[in-house]
N, C-alpha and C positions, 0 to 999 in steps of 0.2 A: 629934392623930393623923390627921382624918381631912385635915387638913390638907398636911401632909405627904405622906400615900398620893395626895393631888391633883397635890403637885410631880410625883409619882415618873411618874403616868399622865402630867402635860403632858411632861417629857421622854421618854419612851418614844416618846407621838404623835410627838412634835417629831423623835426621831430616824428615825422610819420614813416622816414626810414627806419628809425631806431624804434618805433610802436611796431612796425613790419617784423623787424630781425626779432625782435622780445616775443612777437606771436609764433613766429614760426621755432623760435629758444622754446618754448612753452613747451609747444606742438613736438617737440623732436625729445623733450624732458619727460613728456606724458609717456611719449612712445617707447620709449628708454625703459620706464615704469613697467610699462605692461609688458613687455620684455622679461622685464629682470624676473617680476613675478611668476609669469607662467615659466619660466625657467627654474624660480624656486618651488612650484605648485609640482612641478617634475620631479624636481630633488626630493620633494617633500612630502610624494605621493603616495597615499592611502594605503598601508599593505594589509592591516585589519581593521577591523569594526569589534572591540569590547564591552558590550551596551552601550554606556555614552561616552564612552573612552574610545583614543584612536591612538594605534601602531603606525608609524610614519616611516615611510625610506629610509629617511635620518638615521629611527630609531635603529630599526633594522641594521642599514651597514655599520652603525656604531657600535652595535652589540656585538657584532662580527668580527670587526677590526680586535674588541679587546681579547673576543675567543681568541681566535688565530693567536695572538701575542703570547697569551700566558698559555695556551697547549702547546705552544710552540708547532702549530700545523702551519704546514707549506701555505703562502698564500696565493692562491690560483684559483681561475675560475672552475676545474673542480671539485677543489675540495670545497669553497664556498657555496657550490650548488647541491654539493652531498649534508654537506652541514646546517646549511637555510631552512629545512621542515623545521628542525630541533629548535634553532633559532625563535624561529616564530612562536612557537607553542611554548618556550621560553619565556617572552615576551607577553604572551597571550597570560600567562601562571599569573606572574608578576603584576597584572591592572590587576585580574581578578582577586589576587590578594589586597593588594592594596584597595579594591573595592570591600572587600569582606570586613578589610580595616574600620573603612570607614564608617561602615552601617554598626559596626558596637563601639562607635566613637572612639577607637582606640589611633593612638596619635606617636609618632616615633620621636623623640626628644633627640638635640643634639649632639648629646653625650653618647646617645648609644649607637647612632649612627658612626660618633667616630669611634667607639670602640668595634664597629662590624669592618668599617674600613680599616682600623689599627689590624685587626685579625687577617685580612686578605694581604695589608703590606710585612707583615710577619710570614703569610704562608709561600708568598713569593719574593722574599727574601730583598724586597725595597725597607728603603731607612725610612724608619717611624715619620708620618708627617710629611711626606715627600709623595704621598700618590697623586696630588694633584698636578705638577712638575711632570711624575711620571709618564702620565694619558698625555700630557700636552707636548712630551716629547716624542711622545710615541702617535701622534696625530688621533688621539680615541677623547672623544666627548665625555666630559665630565659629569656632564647632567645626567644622560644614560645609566654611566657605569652609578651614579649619586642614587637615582629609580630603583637600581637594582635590589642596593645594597636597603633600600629603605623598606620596599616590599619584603625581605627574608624578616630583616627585624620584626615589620608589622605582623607579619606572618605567623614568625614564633610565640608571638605576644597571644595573638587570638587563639594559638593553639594551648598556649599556656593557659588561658580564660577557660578552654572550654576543660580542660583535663583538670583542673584544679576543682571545679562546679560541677565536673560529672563524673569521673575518676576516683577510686578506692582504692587504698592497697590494703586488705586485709592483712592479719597476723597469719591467718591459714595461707594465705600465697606466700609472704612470707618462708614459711616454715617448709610447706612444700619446695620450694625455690632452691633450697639449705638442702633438705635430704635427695634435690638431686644432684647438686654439686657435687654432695657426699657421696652417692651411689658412683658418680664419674671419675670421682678421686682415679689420675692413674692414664686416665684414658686420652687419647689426642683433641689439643683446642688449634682451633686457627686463626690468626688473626689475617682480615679480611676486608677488603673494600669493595664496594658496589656503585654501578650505574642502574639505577633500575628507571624500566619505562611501562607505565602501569595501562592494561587495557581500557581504553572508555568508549563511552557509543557514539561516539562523532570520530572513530575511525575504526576499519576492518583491523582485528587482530595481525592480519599478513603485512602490513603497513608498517603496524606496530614493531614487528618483529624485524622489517627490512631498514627501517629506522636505528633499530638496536643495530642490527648486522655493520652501517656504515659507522657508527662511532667505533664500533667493534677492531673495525678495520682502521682507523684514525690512531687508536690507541696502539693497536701492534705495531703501525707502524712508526712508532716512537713518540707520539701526542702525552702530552703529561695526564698521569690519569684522573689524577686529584683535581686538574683543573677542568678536565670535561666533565668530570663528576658533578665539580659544584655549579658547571655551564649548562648542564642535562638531566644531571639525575633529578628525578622526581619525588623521591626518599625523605627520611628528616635527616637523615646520612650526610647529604649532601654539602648544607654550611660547613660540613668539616671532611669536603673532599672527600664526601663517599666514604670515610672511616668507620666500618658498622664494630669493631673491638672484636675482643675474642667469644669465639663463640665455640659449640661441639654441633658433633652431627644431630642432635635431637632436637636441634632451635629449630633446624629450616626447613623443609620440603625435600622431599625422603631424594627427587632427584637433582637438586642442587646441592645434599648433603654427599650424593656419589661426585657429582662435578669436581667438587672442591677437596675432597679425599684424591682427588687420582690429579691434580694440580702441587706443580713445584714452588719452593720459593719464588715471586716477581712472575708468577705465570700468569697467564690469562686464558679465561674460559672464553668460546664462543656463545653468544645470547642462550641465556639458560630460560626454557621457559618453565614460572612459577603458576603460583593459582589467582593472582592478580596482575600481574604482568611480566616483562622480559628484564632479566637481571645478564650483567658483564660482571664477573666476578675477578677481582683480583688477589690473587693468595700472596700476601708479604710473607707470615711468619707461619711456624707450627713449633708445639712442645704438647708435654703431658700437663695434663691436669692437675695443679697443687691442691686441688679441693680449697680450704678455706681455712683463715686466719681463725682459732677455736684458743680460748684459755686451758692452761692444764689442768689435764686429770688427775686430780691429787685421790691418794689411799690411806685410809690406815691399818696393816694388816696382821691376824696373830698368828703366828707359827710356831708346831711344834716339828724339834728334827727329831731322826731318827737315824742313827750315825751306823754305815755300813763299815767293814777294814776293807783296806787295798786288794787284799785276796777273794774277796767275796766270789762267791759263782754266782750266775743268776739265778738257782734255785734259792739261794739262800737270800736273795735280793725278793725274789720274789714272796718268799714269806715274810720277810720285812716288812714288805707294803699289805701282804692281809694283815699282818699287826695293826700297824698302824690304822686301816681300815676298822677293823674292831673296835680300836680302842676311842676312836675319831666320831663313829657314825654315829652314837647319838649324843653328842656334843648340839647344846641348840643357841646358845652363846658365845660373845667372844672372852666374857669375864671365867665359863667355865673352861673354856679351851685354857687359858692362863694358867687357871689352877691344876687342869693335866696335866701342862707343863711343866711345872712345877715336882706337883708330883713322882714323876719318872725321874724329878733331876737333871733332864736332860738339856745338854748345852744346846748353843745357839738355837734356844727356843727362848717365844718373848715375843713380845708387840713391833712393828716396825712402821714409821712414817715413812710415804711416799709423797716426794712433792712434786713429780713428775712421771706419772706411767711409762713414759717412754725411754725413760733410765731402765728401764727393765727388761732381763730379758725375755725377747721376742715369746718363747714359747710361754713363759711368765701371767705377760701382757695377755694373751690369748685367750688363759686363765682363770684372771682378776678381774677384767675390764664387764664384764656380762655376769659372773657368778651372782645368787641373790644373796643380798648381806645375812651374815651369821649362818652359813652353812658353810660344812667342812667339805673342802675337796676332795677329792680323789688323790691318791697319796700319788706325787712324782718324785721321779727317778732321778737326783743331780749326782752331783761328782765324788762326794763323801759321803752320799748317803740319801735319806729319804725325808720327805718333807709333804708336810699338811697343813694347807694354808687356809684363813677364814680373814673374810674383808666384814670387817667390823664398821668401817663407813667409809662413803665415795663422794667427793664432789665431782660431778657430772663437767664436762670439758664444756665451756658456754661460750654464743657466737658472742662476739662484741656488739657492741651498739653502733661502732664504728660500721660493722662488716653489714649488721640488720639494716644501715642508712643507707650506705652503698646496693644494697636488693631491691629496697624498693627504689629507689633511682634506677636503677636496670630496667623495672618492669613498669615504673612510670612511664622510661622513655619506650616501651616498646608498647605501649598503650595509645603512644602522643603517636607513635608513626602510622600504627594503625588510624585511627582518629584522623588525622591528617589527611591520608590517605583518600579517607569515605569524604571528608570535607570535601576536600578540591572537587573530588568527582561528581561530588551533587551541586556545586557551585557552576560547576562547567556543563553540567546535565541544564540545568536551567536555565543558564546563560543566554544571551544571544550573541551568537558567533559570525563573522563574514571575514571570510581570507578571502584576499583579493591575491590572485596568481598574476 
């Protein structure tokens, strides 16, 4: 008996030892908890306020790690403290786009997401398919760099909506577009890539401009520029590494047109200030101007000659061409020019096809190209003799439809940057913002 009443007290103990150790397991599991959390509430602590959206630590040093990689910038804590404004206001674009998204229900498909990301592992030279591998060898968060690339898509999308809905391109832009390519035939284009950081009223211009100055200094000192570009700029340039194409000095602002003229191959400008904000300009290439891809000027033209001998003097040259003048000036067709021709007997006179103006000679072209149809020239002076020419019909040199497609593409997209531009600014004018330093 009292044996047994001894089992019954060891398990009893036994089982309120082990309810003891299980309370205080509990107790040291809870505390454990609260630990880990306010540890991750640190890591994961608030850096901005985007209306109902929030920038987290996370996001932040994640976005940083992948800058740093592809600019290939030193990673130290100053370049990371030089760079973190940019950062931020990066991050900050980014919700707000993707807010803008959402409010015209515009939604980014999987497809074009991997074609934004196929585009980023082309432009830094990882194997198609392979950027997820990439970040995770490179310790950078996928979801971040995933956010990034989803807000550009969404981004383009809304801008695309709004320039398609409120956007024209007339024939008259057009055309003017044409005659000035045509006026620069000849003259220097450069091609060119930009950082641009555009003034707004949630920061002093000085700011703005000290901002520019530290990428400025990132890039000279060897930072890839195509990738701070698409880290920084605030451009529509940007998805393509700040690539603004060839441009002349009459695109831009009379003193970023002096910048970039007095800029070598691979140079870099210090922060150029524009009339919307601060541009890092980089000058790849320079040539002349081809002007534009035009069909031939075709002719058909009648001529009558007037055969000089090898001994001629110029007196005798020169009453050659009052002949000819005489006999020419009131000619008011090319069917009667013919039968002058004729008339006199005179060789190599006769009608001639042209199926390219610029088979001709120069001084020819000069000529023919503008004279009004069925009027006799002014008698010139060749090498056997003398000649009066009349353009009996012209087809006009015509742009392509190819070349008309590609203009307005040009001034669409320089419509869409504009556009863009004013966007963001009234999005972020409105906004409510909190950076937490």
């Amino acid at each position: 008996m009292i044996i047994r009443e001894s089992v019954k007290l060891n398990q009893f103990l036994f089982s309120k030892i082990i309810l003891f150790i299980g309370i205080i397991l509990i107790g040291l599991l809870a505390l454990s908890e609260a630990e880990s959390q306010g540890s991750l509430k640190s890591r994961q602590g608030i850096v901005a306020i985007v209306n109902s959206d929030i920038i987290t630590r996370f996001d932040l040093i994640s976005r940083i790690n992948f800058i740093l990689f592809l600019s290939k910038l030193s990673n130290n804590e100053k370049v990371i403290k030089r760079i973190r404004p940019q950062v931020i206001t990066g991050l900050i674009n980014d919700k707000l786009k993707l807010q803008a998204a959402r409010e015209l229900k515009i939604k980014v498909s999987e497809s074009e997401l991997a074609t934004a990301i196929n585009e980023v592992e082309k432009n830094n030279r990882i194997p198609k398919g392979q950027m997820v591998e990439f970040l995770k060898k490179n310790r950078i968060n996928y979801q971040t760099f995933k956010l990034q690339m989803e807000a550009q898509v969404a981004w383009r999308k809304v801008i695309l909506k709004k320039v398609r809905s409120s956007v024209k391109i007339s024939r008259d832009s057009i055309n003017e577009t044409i005659e000035e390519i045509r006026a620069n035939k000849g003259k220097p284009e450069f091609l060119v890539s930009e950082i641009f950081l555009p003034f707004n009223n949630k920061e002093p211009n000085n700011l703005v401009y000290q901002n520019a100055m530290k990428l400025f200094l990132e890039a000279k000192k060897g930072g890839n520029f195509a990738a701070l570009a698409r880290s920084f700029s605030q451009s529509a340039s940007a998805a393509n590494g700040g690539n603004s194409g060839w441009i002349r000095a009459g695109q831009v602002d009379k003193n970023l047109a002096e910048i970039i003229a007095q800029l070598t191959p691979n140079g870099i400008s210090n922060p150029v200030k524009g009339e919307d904000g601060y541009y890092i300009i980089k000058l790849r290439k320079k040539r002349k101007s081809a002007g534009l891809t035009e069909s031939k000027v075709k002719l058909t033209i009648e001529q009558i000659f007037f055969p000089t001998h090898s001994a001629s003097n110029k007196l005798t040259i020169e009453r050659i061409k009052e002949k000819a003048e005489q006999i020419t000036a009131s000619l008011k067709t090319c069917n009667s020019m013919s039968e002058k021709g004729q008339e006199l007997d005179s060789k190599n006179s006769g009608r001639i096809k042209v199926d390219d103006i610029s088979k001709l000679p120069r001084s020819i072209q000069n000529i023919v190209i503008d004279i009004p149809l069925n009027k006799a020239s002014e008698p010139i002076v060749v090498s056997s003799g003398v000649i009066v020419l009349m353009v009996c019909n012209r087809s006009d040199g015509q742009i392509t439809n190819q070349t008309r497609n590609q203009i307005r593409g040009m001034l669409l997209m320089k419509r869409a940057e504009l556009l863009e531009r004013s966007m963001l600014r009234d999005i972020k004018r409105a906004a409510f913002l909190e950076i937490r330093r």
